[in-house]
C-alpha positions in Angstrom: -15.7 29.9 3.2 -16.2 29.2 6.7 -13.3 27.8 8.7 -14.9 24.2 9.6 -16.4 23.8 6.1 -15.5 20.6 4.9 -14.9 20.9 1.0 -14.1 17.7 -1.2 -12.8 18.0 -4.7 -10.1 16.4 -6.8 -7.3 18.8 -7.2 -7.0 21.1 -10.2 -4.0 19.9 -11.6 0.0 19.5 -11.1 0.1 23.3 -9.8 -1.9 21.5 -6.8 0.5 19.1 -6.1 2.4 21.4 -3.2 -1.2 21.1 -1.4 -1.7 17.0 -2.0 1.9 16.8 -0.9 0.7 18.3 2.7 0.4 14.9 4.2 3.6 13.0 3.7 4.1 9.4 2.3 6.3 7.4 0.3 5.0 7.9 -2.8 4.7 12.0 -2.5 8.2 12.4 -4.8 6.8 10.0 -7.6 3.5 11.8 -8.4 4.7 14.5 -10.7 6.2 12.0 -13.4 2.9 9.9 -12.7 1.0 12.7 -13.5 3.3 13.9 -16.3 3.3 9.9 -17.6 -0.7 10.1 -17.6 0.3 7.6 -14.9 -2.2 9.6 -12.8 -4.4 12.3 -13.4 -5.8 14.9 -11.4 -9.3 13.7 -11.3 -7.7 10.8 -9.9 -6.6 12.8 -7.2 -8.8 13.9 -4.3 -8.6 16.1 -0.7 -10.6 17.2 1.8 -10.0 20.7 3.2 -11.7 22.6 5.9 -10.7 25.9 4.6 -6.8 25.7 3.9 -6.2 22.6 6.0 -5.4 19.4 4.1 -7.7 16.7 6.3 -7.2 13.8 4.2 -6.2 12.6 0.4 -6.9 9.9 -1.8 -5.6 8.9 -5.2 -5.2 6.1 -7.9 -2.8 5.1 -10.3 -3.8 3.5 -13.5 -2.2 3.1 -17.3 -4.4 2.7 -20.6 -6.0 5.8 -19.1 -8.1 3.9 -16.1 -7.6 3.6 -12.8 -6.5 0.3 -11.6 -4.7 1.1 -7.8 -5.7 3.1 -5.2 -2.1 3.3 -3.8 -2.2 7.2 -2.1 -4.9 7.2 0.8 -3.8 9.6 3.9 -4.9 11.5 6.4 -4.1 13.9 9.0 -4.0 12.2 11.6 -4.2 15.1 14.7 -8.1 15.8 13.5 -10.2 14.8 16.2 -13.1 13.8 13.1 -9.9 12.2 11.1 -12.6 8.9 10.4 -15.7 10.3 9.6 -13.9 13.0 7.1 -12.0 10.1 5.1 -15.2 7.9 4.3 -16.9 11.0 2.5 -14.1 11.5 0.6 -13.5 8.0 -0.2 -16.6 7.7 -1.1 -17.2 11.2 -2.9 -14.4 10.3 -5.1 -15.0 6.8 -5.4 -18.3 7.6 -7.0 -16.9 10.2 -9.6 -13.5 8.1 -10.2 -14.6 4.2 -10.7 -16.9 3.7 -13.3 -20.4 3.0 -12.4 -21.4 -1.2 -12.0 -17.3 -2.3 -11.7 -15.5 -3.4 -8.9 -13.2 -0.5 -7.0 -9.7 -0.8 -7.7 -7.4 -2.8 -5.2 -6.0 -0.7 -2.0 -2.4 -0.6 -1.7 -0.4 0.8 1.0 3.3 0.6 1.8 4.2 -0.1 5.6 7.2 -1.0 7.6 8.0 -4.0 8.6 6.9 -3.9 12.1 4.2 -1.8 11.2 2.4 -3.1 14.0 4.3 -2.6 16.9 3.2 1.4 16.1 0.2 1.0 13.7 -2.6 3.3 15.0 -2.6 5.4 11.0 -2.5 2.1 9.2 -5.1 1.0 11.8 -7.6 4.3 10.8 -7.0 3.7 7.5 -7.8 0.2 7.0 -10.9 1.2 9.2 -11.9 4.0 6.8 -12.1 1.8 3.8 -13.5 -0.9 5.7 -16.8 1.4 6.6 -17.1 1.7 2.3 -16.6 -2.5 1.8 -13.2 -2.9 1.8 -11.5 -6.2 3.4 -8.5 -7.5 3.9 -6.9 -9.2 1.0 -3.3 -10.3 1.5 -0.5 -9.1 3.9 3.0 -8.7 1.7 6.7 -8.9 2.4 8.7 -6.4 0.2 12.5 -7.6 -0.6 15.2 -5.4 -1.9 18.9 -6.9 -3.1 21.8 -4.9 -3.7 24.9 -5.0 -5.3 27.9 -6.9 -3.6 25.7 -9.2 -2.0 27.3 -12.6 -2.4 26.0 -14.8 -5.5 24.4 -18.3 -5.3 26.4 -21.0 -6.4 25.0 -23.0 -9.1 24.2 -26.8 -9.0 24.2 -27.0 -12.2 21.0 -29.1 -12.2 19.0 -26.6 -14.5 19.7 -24.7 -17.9 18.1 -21.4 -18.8 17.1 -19.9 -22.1 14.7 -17.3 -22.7 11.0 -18.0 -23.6 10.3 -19.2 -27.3 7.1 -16.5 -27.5 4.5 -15.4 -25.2 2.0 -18.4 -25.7 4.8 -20.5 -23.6 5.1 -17.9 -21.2 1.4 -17.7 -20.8 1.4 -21.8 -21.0 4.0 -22.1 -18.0 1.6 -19.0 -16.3 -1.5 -21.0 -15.9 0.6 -24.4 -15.3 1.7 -23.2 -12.1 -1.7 -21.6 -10.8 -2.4 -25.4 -9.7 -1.4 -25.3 -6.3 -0.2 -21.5 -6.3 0.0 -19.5 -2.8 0.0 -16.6 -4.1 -3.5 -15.0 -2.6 -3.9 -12.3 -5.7 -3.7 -15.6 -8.1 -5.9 -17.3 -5.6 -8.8 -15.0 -5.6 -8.7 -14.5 -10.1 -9.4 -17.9 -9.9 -12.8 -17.7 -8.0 -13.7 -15.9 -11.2 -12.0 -17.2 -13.9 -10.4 -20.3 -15.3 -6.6 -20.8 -15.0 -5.7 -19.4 -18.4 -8.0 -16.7 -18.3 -6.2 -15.6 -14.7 -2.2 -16.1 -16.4 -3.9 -14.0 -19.4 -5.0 -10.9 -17.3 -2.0 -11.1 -15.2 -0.1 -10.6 -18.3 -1.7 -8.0 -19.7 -2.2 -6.1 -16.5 1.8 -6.1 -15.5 4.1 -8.2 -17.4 3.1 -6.3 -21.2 3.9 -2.9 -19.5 7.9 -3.8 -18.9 10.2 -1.3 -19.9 12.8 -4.2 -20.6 13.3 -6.6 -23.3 11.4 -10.0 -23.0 14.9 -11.8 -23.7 16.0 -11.1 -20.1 12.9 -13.4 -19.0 14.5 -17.3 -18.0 12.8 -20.5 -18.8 14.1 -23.0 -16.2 14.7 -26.0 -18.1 16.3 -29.7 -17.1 19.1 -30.7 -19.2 16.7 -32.6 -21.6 15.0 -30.1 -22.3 11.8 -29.9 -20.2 10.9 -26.8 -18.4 11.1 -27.0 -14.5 9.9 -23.1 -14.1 10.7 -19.0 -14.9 11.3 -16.0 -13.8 10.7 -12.6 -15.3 13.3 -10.4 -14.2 12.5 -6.6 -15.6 12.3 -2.9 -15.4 8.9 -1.9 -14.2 8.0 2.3 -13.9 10.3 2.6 -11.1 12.9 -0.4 -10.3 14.5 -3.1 -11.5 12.1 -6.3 -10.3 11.7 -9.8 -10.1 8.5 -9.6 -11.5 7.3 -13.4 -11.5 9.1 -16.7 -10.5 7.2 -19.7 -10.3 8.2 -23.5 -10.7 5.9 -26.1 -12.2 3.6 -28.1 -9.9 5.8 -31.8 -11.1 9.3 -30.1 -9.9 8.2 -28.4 -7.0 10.3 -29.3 -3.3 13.5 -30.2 -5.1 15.4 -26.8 -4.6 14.9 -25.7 -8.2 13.4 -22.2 -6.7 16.8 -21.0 -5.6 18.4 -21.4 -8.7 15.9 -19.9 -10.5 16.0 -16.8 -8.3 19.8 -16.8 -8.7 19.5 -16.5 -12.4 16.7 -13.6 -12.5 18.9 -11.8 -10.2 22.1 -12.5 -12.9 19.9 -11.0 -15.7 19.7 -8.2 -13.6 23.0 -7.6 -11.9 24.5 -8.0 -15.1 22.9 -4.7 -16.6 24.6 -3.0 -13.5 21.5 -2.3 -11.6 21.2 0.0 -8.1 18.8 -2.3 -6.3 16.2 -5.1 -7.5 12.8 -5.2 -5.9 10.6 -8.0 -5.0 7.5 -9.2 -3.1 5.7 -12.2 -2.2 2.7 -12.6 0.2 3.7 -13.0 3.8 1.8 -16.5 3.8 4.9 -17.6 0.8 7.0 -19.2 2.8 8.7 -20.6 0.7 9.4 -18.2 -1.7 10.0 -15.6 1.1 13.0 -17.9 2.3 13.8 -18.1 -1.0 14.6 -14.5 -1.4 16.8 -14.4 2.0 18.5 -17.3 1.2 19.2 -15.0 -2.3 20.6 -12.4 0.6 17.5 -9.8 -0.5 16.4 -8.0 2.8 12.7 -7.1 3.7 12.7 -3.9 4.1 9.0 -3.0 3.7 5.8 -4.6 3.7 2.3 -3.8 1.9 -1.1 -4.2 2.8 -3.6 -5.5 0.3 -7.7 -4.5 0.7 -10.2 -5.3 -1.9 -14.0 -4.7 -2.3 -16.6 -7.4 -3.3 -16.7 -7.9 -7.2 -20.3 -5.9 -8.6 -22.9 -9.0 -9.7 -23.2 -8.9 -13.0 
């Protein structure tokens, strides 16, 4: 093979994972239980080498055996041709991995928080996916809260009990989509009606949780009436607070801090090493929320999407 061939291929399987790992990111010591979890596989996983040179890499991350993240996109970033080399294989893969007529999975990348004070590789590779129809979707704040970090007192205003079934949970989930910040819930419901967005949502994240359902909180006032709740769980990775949300009727009295406080309860009481959260950067309420709660932003993500296919 000559030296400056360019060669694009998804890798051959987890003996190949020394050469995907060339190029470093977060993410590089999580892909061998993905891949051993069927989290990933290695058609999922692309790179493009000129000979034995690792010149970029791409790869999703999916359960019920489809790809539904393109979370792994890196390249190296001393090749003069760094931009022209990741579109090919973005879209060389692309057109092997996502199945033909649907829209590309979401682009997911973890940054710092002042990402752009030094932000020329996010920069090229928000540039790259641009060039195949990618745009900006949502900037995101990613908290973390650790143990020994001084509880919120309780008001006592608000009870908490644990959802009756899922129809409730799914009732209270498209409730609170009137008037919702959140950009993800936002842009399901330029497509779809408010129960049909709290339905996906479900089944895309909070009926893959590794915890029991009785640690989720309905937020409730002392008659009985539910204010809001939070879903506070074990994802593949961390501890979470998956969702919070208070009803459109109780929203601006203060009920969001107490229903934080109670998620993280649920949590700290298993004797968890962290908890993770995130909320859009345009939250601002819910992102003072979580630093009133004493969880720190350590991290932030940036959110592309491509055009939905006409059907």
């Amino acid at each position: 093979m000559a030296q400056n061939e360019l060669t694009l291929r998804p890798i051959t399987g987890p003996e190949e994972l020394p050469l995907f790992c060339r190029l470093p990111y977060a993410l590089n010591d999580e892909l061998a239980d993905d891949l051993a979890a069927g989290r990933r596989r290695p058609e999922w996983m692309w790179v493009a080498l000129r000979g034995d040179r690792l010149v970029a890499r791409v790869a999703w991350w999916g359960l019920a055996g489809a790809p539904s993240l393109l979370d792994v996109f890196d390249l190296d970033d001393s090749a003069s041709d760094r931009i022209d080399v990741a579109v090919r294989l973005v879209r060389a893969a692309m057109a092997r991995v996502v199945p033909a007529g649907t829209r590309p999975p979401e682009y997911y990348r973890l940054v710092p928080p002042d990402w752009r004070a030094d932000g020329q590789h996010v920069a090229d590779r928000m540039a790259v996916l641009g060039r195949t129809g990618a745009c900006l979707l949502v900037e995101r704040l990613r908290f973390e809260w650790r143990p020994g970090t001084p509880p919120h007192t309780s008001s006592g205003r608000l009870l908490f009990r644990p959802p009756h079934d899922t129809d409730e949970i799914l009732t209270l989930m498209t409730l609170v989509l009137d008037g919702t910040l959140d950009t993800h819930s936002r842009d399901d419901l330029t497509r779809m009606s408010p129960r049909e967005a709290a339905v996906r949502h479900f089944d895309d994240e909070l009926a893959h949780y590794r915890s029991p359902r009785d640690w989720w909180r309905v937020a409730t006032l002392p008659g009985g009436a539910p204010v809001g709740f939070v879903t506070p769980a074990r994802n593949d990775y961390h501890p979470i607070i998956g969702y919070l949300a208070v009803l459109p009727a109780h929203r601006g009295n203060g009920y969001i801090d107490e229903i934080l406080a109670e998620g993280t309860r649920v949590l700290g009481a298993q004797g968890v090493p962290r908890i993770r959260a995130a909320t859009d950067l345009g939250n601002t309420p819910m992102a003072n929320a979580f630093r009133r709660a004493g969880y720190v932003n350590f991290e932030r993500t940036i959110n592309m999407t491509w055009d939905p296919v006409d059907s």
